[in-house]
Steps between C-alpha positions, in 0.01 A plus 500: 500500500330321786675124329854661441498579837350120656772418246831677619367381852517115400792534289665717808425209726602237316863657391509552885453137550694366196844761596513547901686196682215308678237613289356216408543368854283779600263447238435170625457604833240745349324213340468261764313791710253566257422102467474508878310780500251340218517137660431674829206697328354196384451374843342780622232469231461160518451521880230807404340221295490246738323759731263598285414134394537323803117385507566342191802366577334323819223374297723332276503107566781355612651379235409786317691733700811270563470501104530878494827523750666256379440662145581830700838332627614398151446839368732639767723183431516630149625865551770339741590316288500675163871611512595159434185348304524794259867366366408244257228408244341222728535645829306850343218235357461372788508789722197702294294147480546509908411832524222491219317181682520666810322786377232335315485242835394819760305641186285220462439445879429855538276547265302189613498628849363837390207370272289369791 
């Protein structure tokens, strides 16, 4: 009964934005919140991380830690950029490779930093 009813409230919502005038206009305002919300959720934690981390983050070298934020600043490049990477085969290749080797870039340093 509980599924009928998560049902009837999806399909309720979505005839609401399919048959009102400015429904889907509205929907998209509803979407770009929530990614605002979520990108702006992201920076908390990351911030949280950086707090909690800092000592590490200081004791990095150098190079290791303009390594890490500039693999940090293509990460953030990447989810700026994803509305328009995301519209063809190369640009989506691309795009997860970026992301992917930034990833394993601050994974590798971290872990490296951590082991002493």
């Amino acid at each position: 009964m509980r599924a009928l009813r998560n049902f009837a409230i999806v399909a309720a919502i979505a005839a609401v934005v399919d048959l009102v005038p400015g429904g889907g206009n509205a929907a998209t305002a509803v979407l770009t919140a929530l990614l605002l919300a979520f990108l702006a959720t992201l920076a908390v934690a990351g911030q949280q991380l950086y707090r909690e981390n800092r000592m590490i983050v200081e004791g990095l070298s150098e190079r290791d830690r303009a390594i890490v934020y500039a693999a940090v600043g293509v990460i953030v490049l990447m989810v700026a950029a994803a509305h328009r990477m995301l519209l063809t085969g190369v640009g989506t290749l691309a795009w997860v490779a970026m992301l992917a080797g930034s990833i394993v870039v601050i994974a590798r340093i971290w872990v490296r930093a951590s082991s002493y």
